[in-house]
C-alpha positions as a printed Julia matrix, in Angstrom:
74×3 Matrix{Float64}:
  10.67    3.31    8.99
  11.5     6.78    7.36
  10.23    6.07    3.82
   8.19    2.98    2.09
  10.63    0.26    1.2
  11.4    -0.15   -2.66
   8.38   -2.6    -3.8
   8.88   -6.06   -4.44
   7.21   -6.37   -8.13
   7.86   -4.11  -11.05
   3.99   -3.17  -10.43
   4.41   -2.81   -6.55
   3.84   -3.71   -3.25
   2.62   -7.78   -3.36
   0.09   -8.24   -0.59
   2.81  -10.26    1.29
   5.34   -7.22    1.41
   2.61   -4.71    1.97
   1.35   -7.12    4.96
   4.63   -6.85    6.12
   4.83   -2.93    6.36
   1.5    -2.41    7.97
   2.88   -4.7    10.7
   5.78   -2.35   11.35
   3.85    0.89   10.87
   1.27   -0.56   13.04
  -1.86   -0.29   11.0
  -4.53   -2.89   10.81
  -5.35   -4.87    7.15
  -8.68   -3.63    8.14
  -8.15    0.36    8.63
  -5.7     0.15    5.77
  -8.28   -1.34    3.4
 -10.84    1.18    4.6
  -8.31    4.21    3.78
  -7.64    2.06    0.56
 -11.38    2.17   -0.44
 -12.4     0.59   -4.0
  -9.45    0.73   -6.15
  -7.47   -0.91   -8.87
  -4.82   -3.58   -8.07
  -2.72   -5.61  -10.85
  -1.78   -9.77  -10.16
   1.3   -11.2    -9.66
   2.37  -14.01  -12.24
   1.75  -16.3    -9.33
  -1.51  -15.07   -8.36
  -0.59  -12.57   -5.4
  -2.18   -8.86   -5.33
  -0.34   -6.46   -6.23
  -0.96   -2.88   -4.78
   0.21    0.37   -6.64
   2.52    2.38   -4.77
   0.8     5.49   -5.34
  -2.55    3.88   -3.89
  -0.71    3.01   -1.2
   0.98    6.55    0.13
  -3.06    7.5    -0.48
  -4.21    5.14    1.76
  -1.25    6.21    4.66
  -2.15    9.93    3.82
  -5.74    9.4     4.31
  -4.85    7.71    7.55
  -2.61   10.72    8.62
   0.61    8.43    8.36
   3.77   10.15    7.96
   4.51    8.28    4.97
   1.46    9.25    3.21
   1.16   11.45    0.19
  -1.72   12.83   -0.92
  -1.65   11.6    -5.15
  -4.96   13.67   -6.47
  -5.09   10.71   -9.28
  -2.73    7.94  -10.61
């Protein structure tokens, strides 16, 4: 994976999609939500999490992933 795939919701990545990229990238739910830390998240219509994109490159930049970039705020 070069770059974060294009999220699923207008919002961003549901927790379904974002389950499937720490999969490939190889990173735990559990170190991921550590990096992610207390945050805000939005809900899909149908009741799934949705995580902001920019809270996500956070959380892979405070991991030292590749694909992480380091937003100072969102």
């Amino acid at each position: 994976m070069n770059q974060l795939p294009t999220p699923n919701h207008p919002y961003g990545y549901p927790s379904s999609q974002l389950a499937e990229i720490l999969k490939e990238l190889k990173i735990s739910k559990q170190k991921f939500e550590k990096a992610f830390g207390v945050n805000t998240c939005s809900m899909s219509e149908t009741g799934e999490t949705i995580y902001y994109p920019c809270d996500v490159e956070r959380a892979l930049y405070k991991l030292g992933h590749k694909l992480g970039i380091n937003n100072m705020w969102d």
